[in-house]
Backbone as JSON, one array per atom type, in Angstrom:
{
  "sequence": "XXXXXXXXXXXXXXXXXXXXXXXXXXXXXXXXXXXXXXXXXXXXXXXXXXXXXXXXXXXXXXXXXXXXXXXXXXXXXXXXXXXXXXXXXXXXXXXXXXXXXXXXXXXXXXXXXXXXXXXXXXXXXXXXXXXXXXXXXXXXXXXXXXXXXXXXXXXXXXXXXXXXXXXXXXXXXXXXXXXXXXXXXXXXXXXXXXXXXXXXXX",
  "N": [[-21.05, 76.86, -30.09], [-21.95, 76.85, -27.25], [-20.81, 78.63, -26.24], [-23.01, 81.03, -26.06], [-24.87, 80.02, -23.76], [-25.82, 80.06, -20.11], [-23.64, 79.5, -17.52], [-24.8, 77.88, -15.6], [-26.24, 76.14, -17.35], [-24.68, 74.79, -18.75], [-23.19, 73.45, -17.15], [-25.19, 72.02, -15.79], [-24.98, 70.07, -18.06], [-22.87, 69.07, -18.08], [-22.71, 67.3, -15.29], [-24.79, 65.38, -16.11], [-23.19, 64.04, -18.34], [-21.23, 62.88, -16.68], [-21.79, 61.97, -14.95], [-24.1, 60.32, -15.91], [-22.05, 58.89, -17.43], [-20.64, 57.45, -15.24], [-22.56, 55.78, -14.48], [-23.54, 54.09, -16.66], [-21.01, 52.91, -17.21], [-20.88, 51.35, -14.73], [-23.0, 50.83, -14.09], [-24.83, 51.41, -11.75], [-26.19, 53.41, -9.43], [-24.91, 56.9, -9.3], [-23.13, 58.04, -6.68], [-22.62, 61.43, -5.45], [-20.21, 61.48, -4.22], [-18.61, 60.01, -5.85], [-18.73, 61.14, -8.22], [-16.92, 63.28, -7.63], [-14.76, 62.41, -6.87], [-14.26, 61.35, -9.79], [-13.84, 63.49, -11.35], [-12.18, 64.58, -9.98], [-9.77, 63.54, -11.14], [-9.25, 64.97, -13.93], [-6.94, 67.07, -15.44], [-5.16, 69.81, -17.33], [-4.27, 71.11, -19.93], [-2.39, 72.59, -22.69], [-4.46, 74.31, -23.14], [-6.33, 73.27, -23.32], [-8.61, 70.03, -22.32], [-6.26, 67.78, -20.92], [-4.84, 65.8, -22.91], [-4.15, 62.81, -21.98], [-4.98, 62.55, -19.46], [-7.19, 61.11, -16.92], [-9.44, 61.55, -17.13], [-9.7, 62.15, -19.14], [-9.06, 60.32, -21.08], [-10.96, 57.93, -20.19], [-13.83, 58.64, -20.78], [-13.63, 59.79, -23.37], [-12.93, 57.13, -24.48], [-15.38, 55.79, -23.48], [-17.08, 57.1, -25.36], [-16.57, 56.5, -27.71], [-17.22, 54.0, -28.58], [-19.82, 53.83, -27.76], [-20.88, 55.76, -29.51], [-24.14, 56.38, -29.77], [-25.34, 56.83, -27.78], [-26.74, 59.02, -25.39], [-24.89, 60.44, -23.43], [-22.5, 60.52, -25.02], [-23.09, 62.19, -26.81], [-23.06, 64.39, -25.99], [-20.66, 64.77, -24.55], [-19.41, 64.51, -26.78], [-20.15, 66.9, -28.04], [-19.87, 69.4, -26.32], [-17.48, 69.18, -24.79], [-15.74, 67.41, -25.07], [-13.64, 68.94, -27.13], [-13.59, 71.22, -26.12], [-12.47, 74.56, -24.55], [-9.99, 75.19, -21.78], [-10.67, 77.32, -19.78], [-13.49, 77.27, -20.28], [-13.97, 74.83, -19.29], [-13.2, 74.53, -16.55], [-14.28, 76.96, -15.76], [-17.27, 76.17, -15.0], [-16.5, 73.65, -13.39], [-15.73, 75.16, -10.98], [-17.67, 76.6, -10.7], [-19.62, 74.34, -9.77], [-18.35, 73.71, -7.95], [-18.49, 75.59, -6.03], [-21.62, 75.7, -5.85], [-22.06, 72.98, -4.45], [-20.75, 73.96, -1.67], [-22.79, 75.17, -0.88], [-24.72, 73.54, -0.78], [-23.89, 72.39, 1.11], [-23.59, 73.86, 3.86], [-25.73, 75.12, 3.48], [-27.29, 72.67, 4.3], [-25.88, 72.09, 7.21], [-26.95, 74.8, 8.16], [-29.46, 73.55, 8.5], [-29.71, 71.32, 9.9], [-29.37, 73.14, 12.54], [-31.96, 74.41, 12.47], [-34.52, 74.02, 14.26], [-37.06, 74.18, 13.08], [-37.27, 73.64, 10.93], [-35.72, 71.11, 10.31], [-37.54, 69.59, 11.73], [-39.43, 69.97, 9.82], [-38.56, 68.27, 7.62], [-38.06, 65.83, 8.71], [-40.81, 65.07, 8.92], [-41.52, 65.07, 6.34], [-39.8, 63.07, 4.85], [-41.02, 61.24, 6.27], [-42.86, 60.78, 5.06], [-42.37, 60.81, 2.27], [-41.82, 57.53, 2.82], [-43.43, 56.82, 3.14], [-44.91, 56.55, 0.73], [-42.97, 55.47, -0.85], [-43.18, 52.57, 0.06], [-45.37, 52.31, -0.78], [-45.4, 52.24, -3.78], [-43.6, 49.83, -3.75], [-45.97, 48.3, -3.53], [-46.67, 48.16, -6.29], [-48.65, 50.23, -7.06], [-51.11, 51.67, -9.09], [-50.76, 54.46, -11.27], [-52.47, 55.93, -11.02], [-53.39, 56.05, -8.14], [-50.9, 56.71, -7.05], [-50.87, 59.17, -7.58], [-53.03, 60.09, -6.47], [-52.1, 59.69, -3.73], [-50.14, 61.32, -4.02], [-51.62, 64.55, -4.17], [-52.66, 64.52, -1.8], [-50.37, 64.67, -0.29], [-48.79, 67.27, -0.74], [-51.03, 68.83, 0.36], [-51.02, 67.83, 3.21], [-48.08, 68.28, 3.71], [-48.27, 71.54, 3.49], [-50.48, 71.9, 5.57], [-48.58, 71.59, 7.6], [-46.47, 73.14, 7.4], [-48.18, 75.67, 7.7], [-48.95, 75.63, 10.47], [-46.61, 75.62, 11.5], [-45.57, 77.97, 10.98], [-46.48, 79.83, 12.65], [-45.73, 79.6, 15.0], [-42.93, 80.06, 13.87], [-42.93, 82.88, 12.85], [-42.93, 84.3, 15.54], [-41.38, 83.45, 16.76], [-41.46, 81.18, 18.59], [-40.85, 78.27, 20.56], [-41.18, 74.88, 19.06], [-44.31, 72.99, 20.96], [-45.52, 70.64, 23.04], [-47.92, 70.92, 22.16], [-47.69, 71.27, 19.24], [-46.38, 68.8, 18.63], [-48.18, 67.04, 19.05], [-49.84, 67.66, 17.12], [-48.48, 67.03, 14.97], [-48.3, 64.02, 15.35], [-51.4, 62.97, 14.91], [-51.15, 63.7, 12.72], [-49.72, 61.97, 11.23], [-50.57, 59.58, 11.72], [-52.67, 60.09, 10.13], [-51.63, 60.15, 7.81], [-50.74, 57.36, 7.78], [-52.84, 56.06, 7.84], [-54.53, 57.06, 5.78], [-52.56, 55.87, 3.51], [-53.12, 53.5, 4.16], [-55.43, 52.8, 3.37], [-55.47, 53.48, 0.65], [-54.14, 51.35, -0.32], [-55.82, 49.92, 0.29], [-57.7, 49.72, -1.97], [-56.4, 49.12, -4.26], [-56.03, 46.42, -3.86], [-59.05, 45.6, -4.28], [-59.95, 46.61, -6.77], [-58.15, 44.73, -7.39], [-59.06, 42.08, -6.94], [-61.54, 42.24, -8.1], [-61.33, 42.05, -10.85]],
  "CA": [[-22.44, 76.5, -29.78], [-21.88, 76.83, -25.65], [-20.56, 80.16, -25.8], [-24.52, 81.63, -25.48], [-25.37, 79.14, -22.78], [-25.24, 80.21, -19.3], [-22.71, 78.63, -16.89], [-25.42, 76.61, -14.9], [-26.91, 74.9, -18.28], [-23.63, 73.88, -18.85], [-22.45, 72.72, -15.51], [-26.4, 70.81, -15.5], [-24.63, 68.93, -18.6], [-21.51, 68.29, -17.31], [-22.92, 66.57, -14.77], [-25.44, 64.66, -16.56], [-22.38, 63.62, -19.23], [-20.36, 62.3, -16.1], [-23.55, 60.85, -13.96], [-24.23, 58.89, -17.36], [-20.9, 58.07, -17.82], [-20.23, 56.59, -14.12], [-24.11, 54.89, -14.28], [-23.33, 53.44, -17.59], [-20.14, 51.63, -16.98], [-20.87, 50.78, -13.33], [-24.56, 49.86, -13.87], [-25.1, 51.66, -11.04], [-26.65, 55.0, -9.82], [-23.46, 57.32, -8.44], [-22.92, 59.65, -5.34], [-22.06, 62.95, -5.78], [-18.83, 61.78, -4.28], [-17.78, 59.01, -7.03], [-18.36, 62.3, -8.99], [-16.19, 64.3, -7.79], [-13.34, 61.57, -7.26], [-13.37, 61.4, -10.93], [-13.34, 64.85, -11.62], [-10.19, 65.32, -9.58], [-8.24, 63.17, -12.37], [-9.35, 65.52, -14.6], [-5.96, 68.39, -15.56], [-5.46, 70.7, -18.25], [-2.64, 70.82, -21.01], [-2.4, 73.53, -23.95], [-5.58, 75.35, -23.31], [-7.71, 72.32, -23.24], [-8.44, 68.91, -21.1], [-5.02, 67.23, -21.19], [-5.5, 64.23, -23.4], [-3.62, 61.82, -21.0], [-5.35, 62.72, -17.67], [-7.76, 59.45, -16.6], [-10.91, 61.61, -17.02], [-10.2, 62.39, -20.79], [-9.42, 58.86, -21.69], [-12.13, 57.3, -19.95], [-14.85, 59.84, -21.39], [-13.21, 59.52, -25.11], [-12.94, 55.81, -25.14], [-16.9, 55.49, -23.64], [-17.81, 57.95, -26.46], [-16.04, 56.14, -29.43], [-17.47, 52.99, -28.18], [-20.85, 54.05, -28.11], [-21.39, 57.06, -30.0], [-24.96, 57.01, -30.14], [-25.67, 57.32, -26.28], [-26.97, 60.64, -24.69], [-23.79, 60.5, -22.66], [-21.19, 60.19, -25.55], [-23.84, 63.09, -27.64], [-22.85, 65.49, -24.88], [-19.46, 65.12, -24.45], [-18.6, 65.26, -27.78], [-20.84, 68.07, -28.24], [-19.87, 70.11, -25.32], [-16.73, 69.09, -24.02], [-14.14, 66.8, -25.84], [-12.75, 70.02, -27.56], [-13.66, 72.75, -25.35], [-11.45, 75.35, -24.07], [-9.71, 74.91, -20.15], [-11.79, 78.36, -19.38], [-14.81, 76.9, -20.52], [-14.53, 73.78, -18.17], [-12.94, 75.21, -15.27], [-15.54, 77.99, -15.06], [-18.0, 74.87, -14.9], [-15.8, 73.23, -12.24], [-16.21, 76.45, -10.44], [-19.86, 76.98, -10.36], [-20.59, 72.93, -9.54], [-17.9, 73.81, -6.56], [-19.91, 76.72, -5.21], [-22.99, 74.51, -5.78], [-21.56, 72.12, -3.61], [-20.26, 74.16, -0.57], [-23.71, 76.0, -0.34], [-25.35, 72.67, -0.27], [-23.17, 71.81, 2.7], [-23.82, 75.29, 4.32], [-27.32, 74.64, 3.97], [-27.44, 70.83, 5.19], [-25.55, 72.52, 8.22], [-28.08, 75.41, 8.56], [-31.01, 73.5, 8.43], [-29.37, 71.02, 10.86], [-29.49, 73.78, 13.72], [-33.13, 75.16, 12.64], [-35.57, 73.3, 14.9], [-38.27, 74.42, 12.47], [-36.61, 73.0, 9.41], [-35.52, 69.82, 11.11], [-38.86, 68.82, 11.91], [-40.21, 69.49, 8.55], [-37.57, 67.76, 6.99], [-38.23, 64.85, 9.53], [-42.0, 64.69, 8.21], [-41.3, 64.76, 4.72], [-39.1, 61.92, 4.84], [-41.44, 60.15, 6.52], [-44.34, 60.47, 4.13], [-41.63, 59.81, 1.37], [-40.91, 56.49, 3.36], [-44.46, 55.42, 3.14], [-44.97, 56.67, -0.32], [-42.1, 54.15, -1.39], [-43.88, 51.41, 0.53], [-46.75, 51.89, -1.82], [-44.94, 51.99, -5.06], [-43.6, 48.88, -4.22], [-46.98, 47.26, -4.06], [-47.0, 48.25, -7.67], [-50.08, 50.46, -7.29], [-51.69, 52.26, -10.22], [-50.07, 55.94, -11.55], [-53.58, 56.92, -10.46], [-53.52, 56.32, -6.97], [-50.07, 56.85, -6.83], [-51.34, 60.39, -7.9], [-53.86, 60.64, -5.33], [-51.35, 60.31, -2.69], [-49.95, 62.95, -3.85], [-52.17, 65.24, -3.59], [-52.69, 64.6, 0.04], [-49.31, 64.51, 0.82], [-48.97, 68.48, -0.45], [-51.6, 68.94, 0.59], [-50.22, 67.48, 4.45], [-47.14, 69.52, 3.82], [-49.09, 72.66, 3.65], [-50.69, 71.55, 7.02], [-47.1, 71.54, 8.55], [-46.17, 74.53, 6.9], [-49.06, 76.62, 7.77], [-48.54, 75.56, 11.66], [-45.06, 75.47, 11.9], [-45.86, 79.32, 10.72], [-47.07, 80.21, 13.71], [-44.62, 79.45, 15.7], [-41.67, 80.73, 13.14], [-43.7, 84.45, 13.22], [-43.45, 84.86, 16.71], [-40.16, 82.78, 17.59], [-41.84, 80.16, 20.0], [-39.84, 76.84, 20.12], [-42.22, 74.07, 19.03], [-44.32, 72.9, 21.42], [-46.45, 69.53, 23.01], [-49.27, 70.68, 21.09], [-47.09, 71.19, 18.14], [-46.07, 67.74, 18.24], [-49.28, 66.31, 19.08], [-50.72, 68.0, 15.56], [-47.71, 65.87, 14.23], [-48.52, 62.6, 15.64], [-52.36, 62.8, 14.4], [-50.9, 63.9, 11.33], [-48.5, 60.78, 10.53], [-51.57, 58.56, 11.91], [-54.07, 60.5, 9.27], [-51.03, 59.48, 6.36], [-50.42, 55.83, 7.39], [-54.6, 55.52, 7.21], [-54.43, 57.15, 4.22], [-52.14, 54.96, 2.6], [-53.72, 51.54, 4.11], [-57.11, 53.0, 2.2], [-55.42, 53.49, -0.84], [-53.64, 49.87, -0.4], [-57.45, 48.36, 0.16], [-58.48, 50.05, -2.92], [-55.73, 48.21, -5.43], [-56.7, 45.07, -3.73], [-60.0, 45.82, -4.26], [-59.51, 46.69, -7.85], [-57.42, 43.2, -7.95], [-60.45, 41.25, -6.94], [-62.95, 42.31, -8.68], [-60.48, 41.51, -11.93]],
  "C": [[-22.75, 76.69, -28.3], [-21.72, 78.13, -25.67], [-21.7, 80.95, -25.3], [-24.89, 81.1, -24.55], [-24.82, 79.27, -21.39], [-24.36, 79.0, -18.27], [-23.42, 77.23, -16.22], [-25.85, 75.66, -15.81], [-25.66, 74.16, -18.4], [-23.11, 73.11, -17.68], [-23.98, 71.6, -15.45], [-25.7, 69.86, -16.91], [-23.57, 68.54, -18.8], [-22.11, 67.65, -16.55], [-24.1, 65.31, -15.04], [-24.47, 63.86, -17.83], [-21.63, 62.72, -17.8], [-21.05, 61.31, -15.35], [-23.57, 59.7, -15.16], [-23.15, 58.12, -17.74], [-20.81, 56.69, -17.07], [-21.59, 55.07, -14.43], [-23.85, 53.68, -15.59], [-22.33, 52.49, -17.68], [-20.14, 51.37, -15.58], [-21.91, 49.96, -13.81], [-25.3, 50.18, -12.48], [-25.58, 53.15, -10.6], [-25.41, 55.53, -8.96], [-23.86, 58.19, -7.76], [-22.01, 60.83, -6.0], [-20.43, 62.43, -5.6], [-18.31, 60.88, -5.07], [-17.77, 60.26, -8.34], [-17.21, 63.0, -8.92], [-15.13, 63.7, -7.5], [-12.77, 61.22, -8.76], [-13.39, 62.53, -11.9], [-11.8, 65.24, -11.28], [-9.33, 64.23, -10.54], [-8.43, 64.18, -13.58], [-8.31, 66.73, -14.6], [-6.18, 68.72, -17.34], [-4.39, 70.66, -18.73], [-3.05, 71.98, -22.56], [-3.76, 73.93, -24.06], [-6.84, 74.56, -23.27], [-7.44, 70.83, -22.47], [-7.2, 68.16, -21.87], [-5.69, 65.61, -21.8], [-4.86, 62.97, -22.5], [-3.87, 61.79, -20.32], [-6.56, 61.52, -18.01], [-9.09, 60.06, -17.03], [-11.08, 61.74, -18.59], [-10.28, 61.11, -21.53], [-10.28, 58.2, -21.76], [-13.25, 57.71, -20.68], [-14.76, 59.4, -23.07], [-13.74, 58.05, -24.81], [-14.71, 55.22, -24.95], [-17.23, 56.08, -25.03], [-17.29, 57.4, -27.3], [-16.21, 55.23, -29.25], [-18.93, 53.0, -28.32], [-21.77, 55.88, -28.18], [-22.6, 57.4, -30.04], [-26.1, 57.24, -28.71], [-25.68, 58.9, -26.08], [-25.9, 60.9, -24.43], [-22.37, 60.93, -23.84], [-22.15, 61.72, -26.49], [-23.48, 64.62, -26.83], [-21.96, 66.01, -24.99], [-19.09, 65.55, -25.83], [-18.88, 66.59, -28.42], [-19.82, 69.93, -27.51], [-18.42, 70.31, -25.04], [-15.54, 67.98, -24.21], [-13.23, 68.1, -26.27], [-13.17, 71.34, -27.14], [-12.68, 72.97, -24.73], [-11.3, 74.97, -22.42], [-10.63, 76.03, -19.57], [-13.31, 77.85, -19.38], [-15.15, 75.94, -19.13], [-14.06, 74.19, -16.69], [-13.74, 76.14, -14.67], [-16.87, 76.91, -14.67], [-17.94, 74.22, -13.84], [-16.29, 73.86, -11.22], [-17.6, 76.56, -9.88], [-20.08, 75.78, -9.47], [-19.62, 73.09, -7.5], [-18.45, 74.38, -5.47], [-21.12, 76.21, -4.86], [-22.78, 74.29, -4.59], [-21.3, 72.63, -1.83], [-21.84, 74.76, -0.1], [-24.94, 75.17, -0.24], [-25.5, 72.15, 0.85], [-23.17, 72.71, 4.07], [-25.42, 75.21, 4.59], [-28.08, 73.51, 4.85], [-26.82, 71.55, 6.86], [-26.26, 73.24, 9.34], [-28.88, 74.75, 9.38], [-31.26, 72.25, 10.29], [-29.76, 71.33, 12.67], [-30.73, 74.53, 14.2], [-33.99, 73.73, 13.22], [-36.62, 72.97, 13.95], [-37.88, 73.45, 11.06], [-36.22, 71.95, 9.07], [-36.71, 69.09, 11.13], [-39.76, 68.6, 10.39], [-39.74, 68.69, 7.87], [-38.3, 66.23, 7.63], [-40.05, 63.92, 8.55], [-42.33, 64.49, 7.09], [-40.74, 63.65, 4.48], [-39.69, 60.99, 5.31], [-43.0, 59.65, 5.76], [-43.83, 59.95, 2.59], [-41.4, 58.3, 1.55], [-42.21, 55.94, 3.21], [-45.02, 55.57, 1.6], [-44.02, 55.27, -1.14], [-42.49, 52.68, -0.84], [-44.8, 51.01, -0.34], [-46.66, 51.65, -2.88], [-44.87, 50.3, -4.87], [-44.36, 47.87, -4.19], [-47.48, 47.73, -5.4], [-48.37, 48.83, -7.59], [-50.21, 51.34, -8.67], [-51.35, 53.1, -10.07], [-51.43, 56.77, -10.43], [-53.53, 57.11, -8.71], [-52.65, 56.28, -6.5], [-50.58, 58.57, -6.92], [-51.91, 60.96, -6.65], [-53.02, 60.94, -3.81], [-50.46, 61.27, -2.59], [-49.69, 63.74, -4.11], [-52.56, 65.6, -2.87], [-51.04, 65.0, 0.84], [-49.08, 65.77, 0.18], [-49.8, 68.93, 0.07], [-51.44, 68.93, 2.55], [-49.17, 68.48, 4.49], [-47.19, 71.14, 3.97], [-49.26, 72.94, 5.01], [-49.52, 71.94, 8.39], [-46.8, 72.97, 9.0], [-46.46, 75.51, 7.37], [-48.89, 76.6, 9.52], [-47.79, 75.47, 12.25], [-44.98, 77.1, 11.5], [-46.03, 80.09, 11.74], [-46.14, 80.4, 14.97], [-43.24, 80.09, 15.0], [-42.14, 82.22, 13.43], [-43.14, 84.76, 14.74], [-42.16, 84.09, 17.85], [-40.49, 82.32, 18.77], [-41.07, 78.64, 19.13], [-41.76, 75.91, 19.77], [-42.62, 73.53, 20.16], [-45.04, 71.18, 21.94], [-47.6, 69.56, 22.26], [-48.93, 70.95, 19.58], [-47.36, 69.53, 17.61], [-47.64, 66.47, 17.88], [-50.33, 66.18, 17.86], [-50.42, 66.58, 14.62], [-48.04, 64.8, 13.88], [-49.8, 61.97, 14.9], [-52.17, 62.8, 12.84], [-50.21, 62.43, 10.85], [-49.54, 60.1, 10.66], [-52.27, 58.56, 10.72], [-52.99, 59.53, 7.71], [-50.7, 58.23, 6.46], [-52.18, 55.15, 7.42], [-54.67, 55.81, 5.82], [-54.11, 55.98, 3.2], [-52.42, 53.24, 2.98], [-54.73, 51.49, 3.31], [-56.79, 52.39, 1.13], [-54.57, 52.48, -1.32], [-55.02, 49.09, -0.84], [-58.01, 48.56, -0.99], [-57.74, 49.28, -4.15], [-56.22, 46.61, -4.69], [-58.01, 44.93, -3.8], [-60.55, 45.29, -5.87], [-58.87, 44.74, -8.62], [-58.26, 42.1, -8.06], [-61.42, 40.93, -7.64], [-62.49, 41.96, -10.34], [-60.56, 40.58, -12.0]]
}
């Protein structure tokens, strides 16, 4: 049933079989690296995952425990009796993944331009999560954003200008910035006064 299925679908449910695993008996959400610490117990024995290594036990005994979990629907699907080729090419790919994540995080590190956007995104994520947790409405959870691509665009389109023509960013770069973060923490006090608004008149 896998054999037609390219390497990345499978490697996206390997890692959604092991994510669910960890999340499910922790109770917790996992880092990439509690992933890949219990990957490395994972070895190989007669052409398929060695039934004695810590990752096959664990895996089996969740799945015959509660068989009717996504998590246990996967594995046994996918990857209780699949071939060592099968999962190792899997391994493989999620490894590559991995280094060209870290290659990139490195990159982006040393790009000025890429840095900064990064910087501004994170900080419109940071007030976005402020607003959730005044429990506001899908809707005007919505509305923000559509401003906040809308903002990112903004960045984009003037951080363009400067990428074209290889000028470092400059004071009037930043200064766009500054008006800009001001325009999204008005924004989101609006669209605070408007659920209390809403709450009132209830």
């Amino acid at each position: 049933m896998t054999k037609y299925v390219s390497t990345s679908i499978n490697a996206d449910y390997f890692k959604k079989c092991v994510f669910g695993y960890l999340s499910e008996t922790t109770h917790s959400n996992q880092s990439e690296n509690a992933f890949w610490q219990f990957v490395k117990t994972l070895t190989f024995d007669n052409g398929k995952i060695s039934r004695d290594c810590p990752f096959f036990k664990s895996m089996k005994e969740y799945a015959d425990k509660n068989p009717m979990t996504k998590t246990a629907l996967i594995w046994q699907l996918f990857f209780e009796n699949a071939d060592d080729l099968f999962v190792k090419e899997i391994i493989l790919y999620l490894m590559e993944e991995k280094e060209k994540r870290q290659d990139d995080r490195k990159k982006r590190k040393t790009d000025s331009y890429a840095t900064t956007l990064d910087n501004f995104n994170n900080y419109v994520r940071q007030i976005k999560f402020k607003l959730k947790q005044n429990n506001l409405s899908d809707d005007l959870i919505t509305q923000f954003d559509e401003m906040q691509t809308e903002w990112q665009e903004k960045v984009k389109s003037r951080m363009s200008e400067y990428k074209e023509n290889d000028i470092p960013l400059d004071e009037g770069f930043y200064y766009f910035l500054f008006e800009l973060k001001t325009t999204v923490r008005e924004m989101a006090a609006k669209i605070s006064s408007y659920a209390d608004t809403v709450e009132v008149s209830v």
